[in-house]
N, C-alpha and C positions, 0 to 999 in steps of 0.2 A: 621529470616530464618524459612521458615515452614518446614512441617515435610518431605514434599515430596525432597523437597529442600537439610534436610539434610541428607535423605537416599543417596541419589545420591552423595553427598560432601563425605558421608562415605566411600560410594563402590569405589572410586576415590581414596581415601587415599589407602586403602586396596587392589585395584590391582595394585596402584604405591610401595607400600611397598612390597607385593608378586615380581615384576619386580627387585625390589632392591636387594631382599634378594637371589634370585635365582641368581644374575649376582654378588653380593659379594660371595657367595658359590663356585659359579664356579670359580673365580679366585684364592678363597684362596686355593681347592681343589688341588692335583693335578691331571693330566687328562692322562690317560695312556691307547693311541691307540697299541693295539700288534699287525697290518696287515694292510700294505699299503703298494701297488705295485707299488708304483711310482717312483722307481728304472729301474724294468724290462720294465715297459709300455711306458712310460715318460721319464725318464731322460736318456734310453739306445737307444730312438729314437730318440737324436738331439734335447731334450728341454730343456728348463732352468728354473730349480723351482723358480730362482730366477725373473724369468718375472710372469705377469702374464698370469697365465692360464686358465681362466674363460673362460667355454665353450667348451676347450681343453683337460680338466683333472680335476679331483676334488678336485686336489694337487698344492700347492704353498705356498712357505715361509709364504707372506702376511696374506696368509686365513689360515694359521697352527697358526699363531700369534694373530689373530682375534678373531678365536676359544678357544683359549685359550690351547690348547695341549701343554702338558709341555716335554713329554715322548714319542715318538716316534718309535715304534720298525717298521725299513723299511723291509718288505720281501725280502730276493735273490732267486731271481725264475731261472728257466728254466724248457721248458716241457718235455714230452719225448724221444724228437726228439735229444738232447743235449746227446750224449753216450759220453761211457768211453772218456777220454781225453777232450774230451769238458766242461763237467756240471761244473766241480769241476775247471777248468781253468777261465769258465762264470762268477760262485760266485765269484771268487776272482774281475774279471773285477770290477763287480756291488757296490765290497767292495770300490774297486780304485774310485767309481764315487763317492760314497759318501762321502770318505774322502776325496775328492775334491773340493767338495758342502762344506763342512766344511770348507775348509781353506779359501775360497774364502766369509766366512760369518762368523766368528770367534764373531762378537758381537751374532749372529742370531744363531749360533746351537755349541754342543760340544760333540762330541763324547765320549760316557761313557762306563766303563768295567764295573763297579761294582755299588751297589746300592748306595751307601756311594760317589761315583764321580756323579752318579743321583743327589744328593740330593744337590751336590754343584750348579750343573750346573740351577737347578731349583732354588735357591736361588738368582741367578745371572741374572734371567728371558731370560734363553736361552733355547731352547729346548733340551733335553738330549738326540743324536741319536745311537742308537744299534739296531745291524740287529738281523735275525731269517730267517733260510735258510728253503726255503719251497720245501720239494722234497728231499727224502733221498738219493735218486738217485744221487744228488750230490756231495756224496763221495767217488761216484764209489768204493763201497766196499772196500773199505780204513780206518782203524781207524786214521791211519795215517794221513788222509785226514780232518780225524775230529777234532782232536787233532790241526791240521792249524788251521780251521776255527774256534773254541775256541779263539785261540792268538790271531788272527784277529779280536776280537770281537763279534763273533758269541754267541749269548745266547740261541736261542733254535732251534731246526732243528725238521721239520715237517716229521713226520717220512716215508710218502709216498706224493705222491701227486695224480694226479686222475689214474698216472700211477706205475702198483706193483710195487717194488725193487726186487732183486733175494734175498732177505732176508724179507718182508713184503708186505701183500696185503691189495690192497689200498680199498677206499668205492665203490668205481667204476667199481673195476675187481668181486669183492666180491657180488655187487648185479646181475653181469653179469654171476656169478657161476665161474669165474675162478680167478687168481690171481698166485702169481709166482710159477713157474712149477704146474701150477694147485692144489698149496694147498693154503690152510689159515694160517691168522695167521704171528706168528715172527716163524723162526730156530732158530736154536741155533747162526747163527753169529748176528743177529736180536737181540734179547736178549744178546750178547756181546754189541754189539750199545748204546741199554739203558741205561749196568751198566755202560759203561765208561762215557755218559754222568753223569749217577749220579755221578761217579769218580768228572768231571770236572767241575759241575756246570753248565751243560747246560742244560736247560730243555726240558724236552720230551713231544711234543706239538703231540695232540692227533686228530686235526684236520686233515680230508680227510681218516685216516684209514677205514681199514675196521671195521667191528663187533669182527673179532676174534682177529683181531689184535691189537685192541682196550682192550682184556681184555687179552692178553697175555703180553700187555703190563704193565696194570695195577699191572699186579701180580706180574712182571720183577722188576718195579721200585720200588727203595726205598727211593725216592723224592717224594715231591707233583708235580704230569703233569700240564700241558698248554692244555687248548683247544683255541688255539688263534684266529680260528673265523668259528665260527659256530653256529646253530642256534636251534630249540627245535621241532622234531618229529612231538611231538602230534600237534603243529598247521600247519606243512608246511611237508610231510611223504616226506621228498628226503634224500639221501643216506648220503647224508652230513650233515646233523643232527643227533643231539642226544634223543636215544629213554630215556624213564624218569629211565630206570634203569641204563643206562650210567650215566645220570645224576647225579644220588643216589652216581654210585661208582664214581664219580669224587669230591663228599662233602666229602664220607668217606677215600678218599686218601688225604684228605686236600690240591686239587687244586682247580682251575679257572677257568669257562666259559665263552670264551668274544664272546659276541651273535653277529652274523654277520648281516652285514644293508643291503645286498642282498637282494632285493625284492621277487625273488623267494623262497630264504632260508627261509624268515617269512609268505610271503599267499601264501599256495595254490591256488589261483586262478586268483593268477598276470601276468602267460603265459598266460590264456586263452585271458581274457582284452586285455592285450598286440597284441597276435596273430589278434584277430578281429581288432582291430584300424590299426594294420601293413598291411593288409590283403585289407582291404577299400580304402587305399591309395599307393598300393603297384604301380602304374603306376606312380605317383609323386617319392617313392623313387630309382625308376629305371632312373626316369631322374636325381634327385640328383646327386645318385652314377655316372651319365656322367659324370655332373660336378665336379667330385672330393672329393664329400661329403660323409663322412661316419662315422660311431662309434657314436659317443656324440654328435657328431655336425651336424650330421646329426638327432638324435633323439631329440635335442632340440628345433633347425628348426620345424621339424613338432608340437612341442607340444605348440610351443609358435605362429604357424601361427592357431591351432583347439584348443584352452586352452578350450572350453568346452566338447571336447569330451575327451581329454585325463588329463580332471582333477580327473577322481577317479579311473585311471589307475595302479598308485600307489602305497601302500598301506597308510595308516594313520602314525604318529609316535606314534599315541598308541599301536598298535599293535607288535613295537619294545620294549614298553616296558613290552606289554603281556609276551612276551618271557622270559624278565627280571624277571616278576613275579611269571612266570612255574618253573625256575632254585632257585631263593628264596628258592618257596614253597617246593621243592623237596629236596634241597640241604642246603638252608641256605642260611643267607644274605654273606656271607664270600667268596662266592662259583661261584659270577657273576664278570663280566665285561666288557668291550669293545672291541671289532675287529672289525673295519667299513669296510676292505676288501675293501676302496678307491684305484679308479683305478685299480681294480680289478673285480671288478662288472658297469655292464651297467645301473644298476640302484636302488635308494636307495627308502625309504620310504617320501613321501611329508613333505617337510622341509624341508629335511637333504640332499642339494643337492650336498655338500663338507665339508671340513674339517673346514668352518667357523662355520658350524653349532651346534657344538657341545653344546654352553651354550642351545641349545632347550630343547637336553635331559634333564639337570636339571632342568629344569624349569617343565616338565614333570612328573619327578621320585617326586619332593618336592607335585606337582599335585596331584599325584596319591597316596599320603600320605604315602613316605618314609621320615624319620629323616635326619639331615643335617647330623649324624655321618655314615650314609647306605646310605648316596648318595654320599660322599666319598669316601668307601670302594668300591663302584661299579665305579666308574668313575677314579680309580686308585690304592685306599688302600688294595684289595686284590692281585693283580697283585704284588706290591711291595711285601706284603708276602710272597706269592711265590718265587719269586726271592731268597728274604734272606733264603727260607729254601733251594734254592739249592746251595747256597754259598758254596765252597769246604770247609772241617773242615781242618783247619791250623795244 
């Protein structure tokens, strides 16, 4: 064998070992998504995760199992539109659909309360499913209401969504200057909110608030928060991101950042891209939309009919892990994790086109020269922390 010969025999061992060690990590890992709408989006518009949905959603049993996700937190959404008597009647709905999808899949999923029934269910290679209610509004200012949705399995409730509460303002009213009854911030029934979820164990997810609300919270709680999906300021400045002294206070409250795969959350300059390619072909998608074509399947259509113009539309998956690297450096390795905000967002970073994709990230993060024990921690072992520290004390 000459030399050229075995450089080449080498590099071949050496990226079949890299492929190996990356796809044994990820399985042994556990994988812990905190945000997927595929409750609200999906499975409350007459689908069935248990078909496939490729093309139709980012979501489905098969490609959850593929991926390797072991933990699964589904969001229960509703938007503004959903008032008193509604929201909090909705959640429950969306709770009913899930624990339906369960029963109907008992080898494939198991719903869990506690971290301790997680760790069964993962032993057992079933995925562990617990919601997280997004939209505080859902309680229709009820503790009462919250105190349900606890029983129900509820583990963290987002405390606004892009619409204020009459007790919290959201990132949305906040950058627009206003927010309930035109102030900022939590009231005092707002901050009852937080301590009763510390009371119960629920955690207090810091996604979509606003800025004051965001530190009024912080001050409230005397748990480690959730930011369960959201992404990092300094590279993408929208309202839904975390500027780096959030950041700072979310390490020093010893909670968790799980960076969202929203393309716009991560580049700044993925509408623009976006807007010019849509923009060029805007007479095609007006015929589409006759035919009945719309959302994802309409966006996939065009990008698989022009794959050279709409291949650096995107963003990179490095770029996802930039993000990961800004929360690190700021916070700490302890301090990141995952919210892909599947079926929730129109579009993710190239690769990661569903929930199959997940072993990329690690393949990524081990790339980028993180330890097998911090790609761990990021891809589920801080999230579980968290959890165990909002366990009610017995």
């Amino acid at each position: 064998m000459n030399r050229s010969t075995a450089l080449l025999f080498s590099s071949a061992l050496l990226l079949a070992s890299c492929t190996t060690n990356y796809q044994t990590l990820h399985q042994k890992a556990i994988l812990v998504d905190t945000h997927n709408d595929v409750l609200s989006q999906v499975v409350m518009e007459g689908h069935s995760v248990e078909h496939d949905l490729t093309g139709k959603a980012h979501t489905d049993l098969v490609r959850m199992q593929k991926g390797g996700v072991d933990v699964q937190l589904f969001a229960v959404f509703s938007d503004e539109t959903y008032g008193p008597g509604r929201a909090f009647r909705f959640a429950n709905d969306q709770i009913d659909s899930l624990e339906a999808i369960v029963r109907r899949n008992p080898e494939k999923l198991q719903l869990v309360y506690t971290p301790a029934q997680m760790r069964e269910a993962v032993k057992q290679n079933k995925i562990a499913a617990l919601t997280g209610v997004e939209g505080g509004h859902m309680i229709e200012d009820n503790l009462d209401n919250l105190n349900k949705l606890y029983a129900r399995g509820v583990r963290y409730l987002t405390l606004t969504w892009n619409n204020s509460t009459s007790w919290a303002s959201s990132a949305a009213d906040e950058t627009k200057g206003s927010g309930y009854n035109g102030k900022k911030g939590l009231n005092d029934f707002g901050k009852q909110v937080v301590t009763r979820m510390n009371e119960l164990g629920m955690m207090v997810d810091l996604s979509h608030v606003g800025e004051q609300t965001f530190w009024d919270a912080i001050e409230t709680s005397t748990k480690p928060v959730l930011v369960s999906h959201s992404s990092a300021y300094a590279f993408s400045p929208h309202p839904r991101n975390l500027k780096d002294d959030q950041i700072k206070a979310v390490g020093n409250n010893g909670g968790v950042i799980h960076i969202n795969f929203f393309s716009e959350f991560l580049d700044s300059a993925y509408t623009k891209r976006l807007r010019t390619f849509m923009t060029k072909h805007d007479a095609e998608i007006k015929e589409m939309r006759q035919q009945g074509m719309d959302g994802m399947e309409l966006r996939q259509a065009l990008f698989t009919k022009y794959p050279t113009e709409s291949a650096n539309i995107n963003p990179p998956l490095s770029l996802l892990i930039d993000h990961i690297d800004h929360v690190v450096k700021l916070a700490g390795i302890d301090h990141v994790g995952l919210g892909s905000d599947y079926d929730g967002i129109t579009s993710a970073p190239s690769g990661l086109e569903d929930v199959s994709t997940y072993p990329l990230i690690t393949k990524a993060l081990l790339e980028r020269g993180y330890k097998k024990k911090d790609v761990e921690k990021i891809l589920g072992g801080n999230f579980i922390r968290v959890w165990l520290a909002n366990e009610p004390t017995k």
